[in-house]
C-alpha positions, -999 to 999 in steps of 0.1 A, spaced: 714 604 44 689 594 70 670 565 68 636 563 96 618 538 94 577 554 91 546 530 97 521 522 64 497 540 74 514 573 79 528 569 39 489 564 30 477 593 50 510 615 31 498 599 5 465 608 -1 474 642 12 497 648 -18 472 635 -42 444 656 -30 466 690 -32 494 683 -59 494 684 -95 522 659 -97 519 643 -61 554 639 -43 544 599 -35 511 582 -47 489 558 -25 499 530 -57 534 535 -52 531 533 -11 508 499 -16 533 484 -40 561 490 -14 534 479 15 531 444 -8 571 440 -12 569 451 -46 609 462 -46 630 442 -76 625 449 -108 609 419 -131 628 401 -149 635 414 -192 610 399 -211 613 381 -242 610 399 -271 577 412 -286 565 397 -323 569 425 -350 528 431 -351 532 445 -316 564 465 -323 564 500 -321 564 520 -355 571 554 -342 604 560 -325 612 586 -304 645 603 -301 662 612 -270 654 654 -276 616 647 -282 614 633 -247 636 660 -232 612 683 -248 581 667 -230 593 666 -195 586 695 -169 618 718 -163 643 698 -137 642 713 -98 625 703 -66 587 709 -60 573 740 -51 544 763 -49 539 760 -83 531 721 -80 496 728 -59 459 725 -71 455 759 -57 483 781 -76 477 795 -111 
């Protein structure tokens, strides 16, 4: 793998560009401008939520399977402008 570094602005302009013209954009301008801000370690756990604010509905691991797209790279499929 190949790492280069690109300037900011370039990731914005790809950005934007994916946004306009993807259902599902390859990178989002939020993501760039987290990375931008050093936004790059996770937070730390949390403590836990009061039983009011838990969850009631649990989902198992094959309803989420279920919900997400098939698994492969992007395609032509992923533009605004394919049916």
């Amino acid at each position: 793998m190949v790492v280069v570094p690109w300037p900011v602005w370039a990731q914005f302009a790809l950005a934007q560009l994916t946004e306009w013209t993807m259902k599902v954009p390859l990178v989002a301008k939020a993501q760039v401008r987290m990375l931008a801000e050093g936004v790059t370690d996770a937070a730390p756990p949390a403590a836990s939520v009061p039983d009011d604010l838990r969850p009631r509905r649990k989902f198992t691991a094959e309803q989420i399977r279920e919900s997400l797209p098939e698994a492969g790279g992007f395609g032509w499929k992923d533009l605004r402008v394919s049916r």
